[in-house]
TITI-336896 format. One line per field, with one value per residue (C-alpha): x, y, z; residue number from 1. Coordinates in nm, 4 decimals. Layout:
BEGIN
c1 = (X / ...)
c2 = (Y / ...)
c3 = (Z / ...)
resi = (NUM / ...)
REM end
This chain:
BEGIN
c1 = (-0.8120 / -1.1592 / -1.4254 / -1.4047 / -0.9960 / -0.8019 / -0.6645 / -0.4580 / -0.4221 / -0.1304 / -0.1389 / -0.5359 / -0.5955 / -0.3524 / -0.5194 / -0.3749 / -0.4424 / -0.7948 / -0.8917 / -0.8244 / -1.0480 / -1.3204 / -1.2734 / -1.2185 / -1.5250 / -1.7070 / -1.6036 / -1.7457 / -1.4401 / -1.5299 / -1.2759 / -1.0619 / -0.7818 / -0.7156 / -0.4975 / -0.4105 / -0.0710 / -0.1591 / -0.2502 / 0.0057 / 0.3537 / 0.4849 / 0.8615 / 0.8285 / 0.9167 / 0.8388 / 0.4635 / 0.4567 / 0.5480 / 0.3253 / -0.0124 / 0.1109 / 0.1286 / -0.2006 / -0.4030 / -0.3456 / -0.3268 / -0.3484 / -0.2563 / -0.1446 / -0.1552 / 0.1782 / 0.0659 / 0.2025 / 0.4638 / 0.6012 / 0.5061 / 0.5500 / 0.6126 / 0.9437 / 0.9739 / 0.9717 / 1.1228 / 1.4432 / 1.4115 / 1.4146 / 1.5780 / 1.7114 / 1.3711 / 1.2410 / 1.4616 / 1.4542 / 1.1039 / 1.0261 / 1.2849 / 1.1631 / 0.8192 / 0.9058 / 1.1503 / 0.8850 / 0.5765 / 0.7760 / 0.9598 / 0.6800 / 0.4683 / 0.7079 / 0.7503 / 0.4036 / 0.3858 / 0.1124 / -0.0233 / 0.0737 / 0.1975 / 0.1462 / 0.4167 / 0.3452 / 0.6144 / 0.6365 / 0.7686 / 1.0322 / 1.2295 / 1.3453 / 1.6482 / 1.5739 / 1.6384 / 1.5206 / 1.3631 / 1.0484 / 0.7828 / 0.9503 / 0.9700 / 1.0277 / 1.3682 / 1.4656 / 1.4963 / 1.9185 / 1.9874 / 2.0512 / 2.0879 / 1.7401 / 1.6306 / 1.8037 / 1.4969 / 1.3533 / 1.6419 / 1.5403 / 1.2166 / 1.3205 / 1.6040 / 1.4146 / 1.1186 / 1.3400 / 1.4651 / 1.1245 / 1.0539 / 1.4007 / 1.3546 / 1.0242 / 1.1798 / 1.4492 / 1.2062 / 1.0493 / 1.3875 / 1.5313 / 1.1929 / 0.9531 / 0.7344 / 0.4655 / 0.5508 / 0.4914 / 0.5322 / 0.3388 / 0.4841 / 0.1804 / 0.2421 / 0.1984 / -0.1613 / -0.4449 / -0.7965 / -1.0016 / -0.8266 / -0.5349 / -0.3431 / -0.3744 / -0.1468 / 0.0361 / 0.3336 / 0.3752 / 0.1474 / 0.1927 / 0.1150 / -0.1943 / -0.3800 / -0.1131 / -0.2850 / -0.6469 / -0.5418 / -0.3924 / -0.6397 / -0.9236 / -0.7518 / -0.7066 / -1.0649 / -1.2058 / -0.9490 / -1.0265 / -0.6249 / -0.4956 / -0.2910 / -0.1306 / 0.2013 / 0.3330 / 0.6991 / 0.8889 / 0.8274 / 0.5193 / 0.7172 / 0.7505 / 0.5080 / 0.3323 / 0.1104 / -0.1691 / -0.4014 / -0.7052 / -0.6429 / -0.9218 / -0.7995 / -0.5120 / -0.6658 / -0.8578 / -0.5401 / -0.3858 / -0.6829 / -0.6451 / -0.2836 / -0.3790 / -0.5698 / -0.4134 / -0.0196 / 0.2449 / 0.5750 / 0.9315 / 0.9486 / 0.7317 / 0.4127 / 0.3794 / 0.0626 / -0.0444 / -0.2328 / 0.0191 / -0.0871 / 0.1118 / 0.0144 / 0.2076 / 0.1914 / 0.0770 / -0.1968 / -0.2851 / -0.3196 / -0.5275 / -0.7481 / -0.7484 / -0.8236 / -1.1079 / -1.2648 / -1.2570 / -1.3613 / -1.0896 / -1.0488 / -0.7333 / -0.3811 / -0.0874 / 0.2426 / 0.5077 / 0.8429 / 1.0960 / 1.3187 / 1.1542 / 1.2802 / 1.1154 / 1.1884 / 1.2305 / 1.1575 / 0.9115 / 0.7949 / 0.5670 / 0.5037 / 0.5340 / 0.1687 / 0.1951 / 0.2455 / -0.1234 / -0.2846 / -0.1701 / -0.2912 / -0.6547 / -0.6316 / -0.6898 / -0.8058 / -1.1549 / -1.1969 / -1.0266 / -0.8258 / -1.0631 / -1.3306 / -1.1043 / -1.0334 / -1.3491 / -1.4165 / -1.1052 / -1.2420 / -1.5576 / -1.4218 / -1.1897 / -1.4689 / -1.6938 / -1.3354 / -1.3196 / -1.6973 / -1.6939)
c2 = (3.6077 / 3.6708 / 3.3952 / 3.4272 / 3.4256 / 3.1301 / 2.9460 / 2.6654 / 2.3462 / 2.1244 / 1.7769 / 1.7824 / 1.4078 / 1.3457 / 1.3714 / 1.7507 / 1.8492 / 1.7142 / 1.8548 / 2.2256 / 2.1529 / 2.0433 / 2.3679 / 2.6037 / 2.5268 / 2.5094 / 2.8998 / 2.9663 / 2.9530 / 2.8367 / 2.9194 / 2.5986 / 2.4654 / 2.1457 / 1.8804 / 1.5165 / 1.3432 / 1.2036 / 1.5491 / 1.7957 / 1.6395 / 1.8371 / 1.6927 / 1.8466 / 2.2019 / 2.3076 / 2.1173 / 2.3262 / 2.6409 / 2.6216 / 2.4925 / 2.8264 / 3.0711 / 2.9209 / 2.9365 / 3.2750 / 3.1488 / 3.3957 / 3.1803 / 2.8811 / 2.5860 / 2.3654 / 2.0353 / 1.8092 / 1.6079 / 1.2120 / 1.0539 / 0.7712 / 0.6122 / 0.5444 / 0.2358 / 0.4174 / 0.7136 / 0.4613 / 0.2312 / 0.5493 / 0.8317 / 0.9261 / 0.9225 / 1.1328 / 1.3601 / 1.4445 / 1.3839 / 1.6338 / 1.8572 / 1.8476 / 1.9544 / 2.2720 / 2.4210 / 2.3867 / 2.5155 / 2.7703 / 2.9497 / 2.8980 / 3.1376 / 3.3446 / 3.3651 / 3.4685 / 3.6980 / 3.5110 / 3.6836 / 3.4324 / 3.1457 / 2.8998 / 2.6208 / 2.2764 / 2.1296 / 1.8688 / 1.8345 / 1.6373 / 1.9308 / 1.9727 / 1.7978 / 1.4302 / 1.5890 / 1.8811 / 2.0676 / 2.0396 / 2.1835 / 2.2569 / 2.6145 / 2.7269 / 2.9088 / 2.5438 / 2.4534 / 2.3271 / 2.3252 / 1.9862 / 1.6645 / 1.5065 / 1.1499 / 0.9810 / 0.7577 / 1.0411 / 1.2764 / 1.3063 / 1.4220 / 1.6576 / 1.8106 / 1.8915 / 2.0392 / 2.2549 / 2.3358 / 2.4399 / 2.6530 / 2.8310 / 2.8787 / 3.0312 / 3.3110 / 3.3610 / 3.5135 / 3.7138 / 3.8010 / 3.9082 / 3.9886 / 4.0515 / 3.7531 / 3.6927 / 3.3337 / 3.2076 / 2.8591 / 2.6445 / 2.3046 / 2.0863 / 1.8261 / 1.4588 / 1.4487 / 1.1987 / 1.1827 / 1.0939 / 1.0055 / 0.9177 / 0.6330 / 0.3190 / 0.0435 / -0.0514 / -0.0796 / 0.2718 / 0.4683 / 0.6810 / 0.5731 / 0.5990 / 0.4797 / 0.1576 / 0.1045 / 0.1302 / -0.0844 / -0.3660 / -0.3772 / -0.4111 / -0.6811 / -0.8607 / -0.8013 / -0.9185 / -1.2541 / -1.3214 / -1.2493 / -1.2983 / -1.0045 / -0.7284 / -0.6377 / -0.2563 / -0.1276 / -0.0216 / 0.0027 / 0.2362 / 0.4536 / 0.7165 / 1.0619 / 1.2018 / 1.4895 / 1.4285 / 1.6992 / 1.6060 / 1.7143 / 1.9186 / 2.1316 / 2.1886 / 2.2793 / 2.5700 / 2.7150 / 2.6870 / 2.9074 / 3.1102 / 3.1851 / 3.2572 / 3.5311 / 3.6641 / 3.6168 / 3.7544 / 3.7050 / 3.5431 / 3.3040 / 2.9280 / 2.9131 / 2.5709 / 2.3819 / 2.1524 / 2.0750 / 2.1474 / 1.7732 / 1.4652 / 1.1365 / 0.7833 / 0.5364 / 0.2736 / 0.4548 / 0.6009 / 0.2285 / 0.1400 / 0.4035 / 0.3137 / -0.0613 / 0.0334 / 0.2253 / -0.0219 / -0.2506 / -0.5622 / -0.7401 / -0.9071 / -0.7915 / -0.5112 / -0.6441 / -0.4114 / -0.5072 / -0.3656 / -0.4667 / -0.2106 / 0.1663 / 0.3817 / 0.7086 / 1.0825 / 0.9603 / 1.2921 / 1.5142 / 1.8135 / 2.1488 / 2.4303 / 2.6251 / 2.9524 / 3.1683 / 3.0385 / 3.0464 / 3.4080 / 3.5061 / 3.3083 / 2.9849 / 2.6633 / 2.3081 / 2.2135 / 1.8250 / 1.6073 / 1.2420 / 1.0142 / 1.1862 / 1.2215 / 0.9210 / 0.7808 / 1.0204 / 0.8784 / 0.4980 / 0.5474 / 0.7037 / 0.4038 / 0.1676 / 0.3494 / 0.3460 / -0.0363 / -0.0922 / 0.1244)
c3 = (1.0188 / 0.8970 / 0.8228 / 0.4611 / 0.4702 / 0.2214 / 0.4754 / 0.3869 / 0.5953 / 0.5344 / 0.6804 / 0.6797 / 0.6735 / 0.9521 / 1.3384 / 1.3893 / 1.0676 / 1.0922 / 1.4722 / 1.2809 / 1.0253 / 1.2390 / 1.4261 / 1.1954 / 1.0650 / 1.3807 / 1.3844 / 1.0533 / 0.8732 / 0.5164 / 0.2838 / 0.3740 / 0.1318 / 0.1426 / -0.0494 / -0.0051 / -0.0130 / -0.3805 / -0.4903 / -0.3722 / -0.2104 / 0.0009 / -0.0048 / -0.3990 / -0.4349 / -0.7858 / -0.6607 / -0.3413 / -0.5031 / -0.7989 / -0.5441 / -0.3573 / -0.7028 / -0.8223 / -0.4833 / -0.3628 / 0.0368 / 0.3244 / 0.6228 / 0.6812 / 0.9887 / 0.8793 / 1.0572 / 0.8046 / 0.9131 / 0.9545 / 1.2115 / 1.4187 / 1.7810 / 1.9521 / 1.7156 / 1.3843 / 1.5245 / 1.6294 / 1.3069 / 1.0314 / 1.1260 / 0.8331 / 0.6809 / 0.9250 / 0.8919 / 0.5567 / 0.4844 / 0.7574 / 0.6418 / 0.3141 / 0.3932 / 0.6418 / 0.4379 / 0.0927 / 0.2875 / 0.4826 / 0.1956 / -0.0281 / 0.2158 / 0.2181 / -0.1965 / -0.1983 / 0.0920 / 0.3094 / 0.5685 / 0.8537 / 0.9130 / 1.2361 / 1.2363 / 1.4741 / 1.6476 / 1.8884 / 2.3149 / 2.1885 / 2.0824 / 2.4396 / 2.6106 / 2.7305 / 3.1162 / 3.1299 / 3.4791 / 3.4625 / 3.4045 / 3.0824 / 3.0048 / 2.6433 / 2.6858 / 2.7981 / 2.4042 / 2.3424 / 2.6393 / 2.6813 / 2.4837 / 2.2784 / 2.3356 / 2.1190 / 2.0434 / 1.8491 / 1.7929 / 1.4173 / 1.4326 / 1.7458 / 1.4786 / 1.2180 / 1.4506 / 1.5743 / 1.2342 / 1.1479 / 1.4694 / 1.4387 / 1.0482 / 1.1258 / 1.4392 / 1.1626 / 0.8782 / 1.1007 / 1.2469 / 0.8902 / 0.6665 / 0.8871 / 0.8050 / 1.1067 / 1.1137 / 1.4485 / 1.6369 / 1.8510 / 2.0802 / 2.1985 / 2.4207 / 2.3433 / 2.1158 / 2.1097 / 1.9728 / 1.6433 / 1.3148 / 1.5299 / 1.3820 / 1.5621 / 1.4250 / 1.7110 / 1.5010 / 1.3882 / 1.6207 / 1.9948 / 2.3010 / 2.3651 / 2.0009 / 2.0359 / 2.3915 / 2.2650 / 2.0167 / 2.2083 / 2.4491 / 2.1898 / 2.0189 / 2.3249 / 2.4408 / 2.0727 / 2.1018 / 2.5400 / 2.5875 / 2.9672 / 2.8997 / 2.7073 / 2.6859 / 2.6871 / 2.5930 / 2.8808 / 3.2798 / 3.2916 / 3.5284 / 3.2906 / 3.3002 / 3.0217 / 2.9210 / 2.6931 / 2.5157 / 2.3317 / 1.9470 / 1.9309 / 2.2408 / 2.0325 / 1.7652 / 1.9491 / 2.0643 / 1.6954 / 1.5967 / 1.9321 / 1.8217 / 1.5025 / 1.5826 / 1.9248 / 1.8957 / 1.7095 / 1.8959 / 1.8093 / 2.0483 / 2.0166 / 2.2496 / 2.4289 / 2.3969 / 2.7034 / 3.0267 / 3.2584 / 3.4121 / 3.3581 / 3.4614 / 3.4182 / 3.1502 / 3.3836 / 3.5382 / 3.2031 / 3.0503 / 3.3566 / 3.2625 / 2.9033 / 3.0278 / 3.2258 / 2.9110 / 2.6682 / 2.9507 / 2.9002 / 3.1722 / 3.1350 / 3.2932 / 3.1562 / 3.1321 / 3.1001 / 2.9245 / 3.0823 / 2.8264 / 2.6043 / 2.5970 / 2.8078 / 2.5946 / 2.8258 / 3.1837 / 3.2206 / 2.9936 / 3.1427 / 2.9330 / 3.0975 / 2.9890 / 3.2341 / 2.8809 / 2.6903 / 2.9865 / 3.0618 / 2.7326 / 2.8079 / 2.6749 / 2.8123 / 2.7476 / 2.8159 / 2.7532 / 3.0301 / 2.9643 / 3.0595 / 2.8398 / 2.5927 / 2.5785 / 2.6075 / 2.2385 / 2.0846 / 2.1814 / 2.0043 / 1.7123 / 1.6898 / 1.6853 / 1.4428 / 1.2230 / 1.2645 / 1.1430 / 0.8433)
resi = (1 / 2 / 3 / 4 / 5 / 6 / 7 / 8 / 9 / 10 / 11 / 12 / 13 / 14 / 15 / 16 / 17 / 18 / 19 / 20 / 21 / 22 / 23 / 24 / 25 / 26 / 27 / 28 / 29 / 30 / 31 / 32 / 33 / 34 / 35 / 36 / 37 / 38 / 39 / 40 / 41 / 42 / 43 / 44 / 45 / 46 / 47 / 48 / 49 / 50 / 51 / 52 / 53 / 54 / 55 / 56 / 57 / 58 / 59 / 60 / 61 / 62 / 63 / 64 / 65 / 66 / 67 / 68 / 69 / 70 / 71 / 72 / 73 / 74 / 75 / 76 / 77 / 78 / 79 / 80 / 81 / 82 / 83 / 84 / 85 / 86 / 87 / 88 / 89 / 90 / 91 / 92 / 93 / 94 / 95 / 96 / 97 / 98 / 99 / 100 / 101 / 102 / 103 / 104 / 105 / 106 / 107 / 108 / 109 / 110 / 111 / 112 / 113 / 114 / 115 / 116 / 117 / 118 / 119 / 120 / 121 / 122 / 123 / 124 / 125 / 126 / 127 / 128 / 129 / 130 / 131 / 132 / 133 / 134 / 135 / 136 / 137 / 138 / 139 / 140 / 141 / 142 / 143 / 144 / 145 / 146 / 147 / 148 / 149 / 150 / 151 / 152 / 153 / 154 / 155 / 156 / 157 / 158 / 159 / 160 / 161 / 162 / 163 / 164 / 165 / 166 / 167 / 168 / 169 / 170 / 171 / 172 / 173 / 174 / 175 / 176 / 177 / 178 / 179 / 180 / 181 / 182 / 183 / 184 / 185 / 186 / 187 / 188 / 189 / 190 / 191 / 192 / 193 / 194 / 195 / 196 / 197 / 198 / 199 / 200 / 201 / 202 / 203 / 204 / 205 / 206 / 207 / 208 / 209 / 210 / 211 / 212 / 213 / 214 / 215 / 216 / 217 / 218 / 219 / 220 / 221 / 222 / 223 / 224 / 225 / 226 / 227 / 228 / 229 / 230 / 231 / 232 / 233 / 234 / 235 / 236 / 237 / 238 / 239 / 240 / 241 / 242 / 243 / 244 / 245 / 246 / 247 / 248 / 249 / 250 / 251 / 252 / 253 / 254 / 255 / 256 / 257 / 258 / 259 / 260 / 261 / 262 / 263 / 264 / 265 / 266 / 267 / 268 / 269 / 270 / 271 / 272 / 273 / 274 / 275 / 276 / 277 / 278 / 279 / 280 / 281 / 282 / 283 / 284 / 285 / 286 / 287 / 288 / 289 / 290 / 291 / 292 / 293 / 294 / 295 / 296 / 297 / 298 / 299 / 300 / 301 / 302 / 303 / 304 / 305 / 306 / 307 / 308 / 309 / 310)
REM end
């Protein structure tokens, strides 16, 4: 993948999408395609395959998805589903229509059973039942992933597949409605900071573990794949550290500096009660993360507040 390559990023407004941007162009990569939801829809076909016959695209960083939490993941399967299906098998066959060079395909943890050893390996995929809180989305990742390993299977097409961990950082959304973990916590707590709350209540017990990567760390190992891997099977994308909600809300509390109390409902679904990537194959290769939670954290908290005064 040279400098002046086409390289076309789909899902560019969302927080993946966005962190490859940002570091593509930090390593002089300038020849960046780009399109919003309004402009190209990506659950359209005949749109996707004419963008692809009119842009002549070399490679291609699928990060556009639906998203949500474990509320909207429970509340709309269906649409998740589909909409998600939509876009992979549009983007994925378009590339392949018009002969791309290669294709890197982002999936998500959740495509591995709900109990599953852990550190989670990547031959662990099926081997086990999915959370049902967010079966859909974990289907039709895998759908992706597999319909990736099957093109280059059958035609040869170096489509390849990466599974980060749980993601935070800038141009996250932070509704606490429709939003992970850790953006709902930020948000919460600033709320309740702004309005002198006693407390803030969080879904769940806080028992359960959870890996976080910093979007832009991800983002340099979607580049790093880009250029140094070729294989069938899907690379996993992580820290190898896991921490638990509650201490990662204390840490989160300490940040924005709110000095009321967590409440945890335990009413509230947990989701998988650990969820640790298994990293040994990326970091065999040479890759590994550089920023660390709490400074993380500390980025994504400032770019939230510069989002709420503009």
């Amino acid at each position: 993948m040279e400098t002046n390559s086409r390289i076309y990023v789909a899902g560019h407004t969302g927080l993946v999408g966005s962190a490859i941007i940002r570091i593509l162009n930090k390593h002089g990569y300038h020849n960046i395609i780009s399109k919003t939801h309004k402009e190209l829809d990506l659950t359209n076909q005949e749109a996707v395959e004419r963008f692809f016959s009119e842009e002549n695209i070399e490679y291609v960083f699928l990060a556009a998805a639906k998203v949500g939490g474990i509320g909207a993941n429970n509340a709309y399967p269906a649409d998740f589903i589909m909409e998600n299906l939509l876009i992979e098998c549009n983007v994925i066959k378009s590339a392949f229509n018009h002969n791309i060079k290669k294709l890197l395909f982002l999936g998500s943890s959740c495509i591995y059973p709900k109990h599953c050893p852990q550190p989670i390996k990547e031959e662990y995929l099926l081997t086990g039942p999915l959370e049902p809180t967010n079966e859909a989305y974990a289907l039709a990742k895998i759908a992706g992933l597999k319909m990736c390993r099957y093109y280059k299977e059958q035609y040869g097409s170096n489509f390849i597949s990466a599974m980060p961990t749980n993601l935070y950082g800038p141009n996250d959304r932070f509704d606490s409605d429709d939003s992970h973990v850790l953006p709902a916590i930020i948000s919460k707590m600033e709320a309740a900071k702004k309005f002198n709350d006693p407390y803030v209540e969080l879904w769940g017990t806080g028992s359960p573990l959870r890996e976080f990567l910093y979007a832009d760390d991800l983002a340099e190992a979607c580049v790093f794949l880009m250029k140094n891997y070729d294989g069938v099977e899907h690379i996993n994308i992580g820290t190898g550290l896991d921490l638990s909600i509650r201490n990662v809300a204390e840490m989160i509390r300490r940040i924005v500096d709110y000095k009321g109390k967590i409440v945890f409902d335990a009413s509230k679904p947990d989701g998988t009660p650990r969820k640790l990537l298994d990293v040994t194959k990326i970091a065999n290769m040479g890759w590994k993360p550089r920023i660390s939670l709490e400074e993380g954290l500390k980025l994504t908290y400032e770019s939230y507040l510069k989002t709420k005064q503009s």
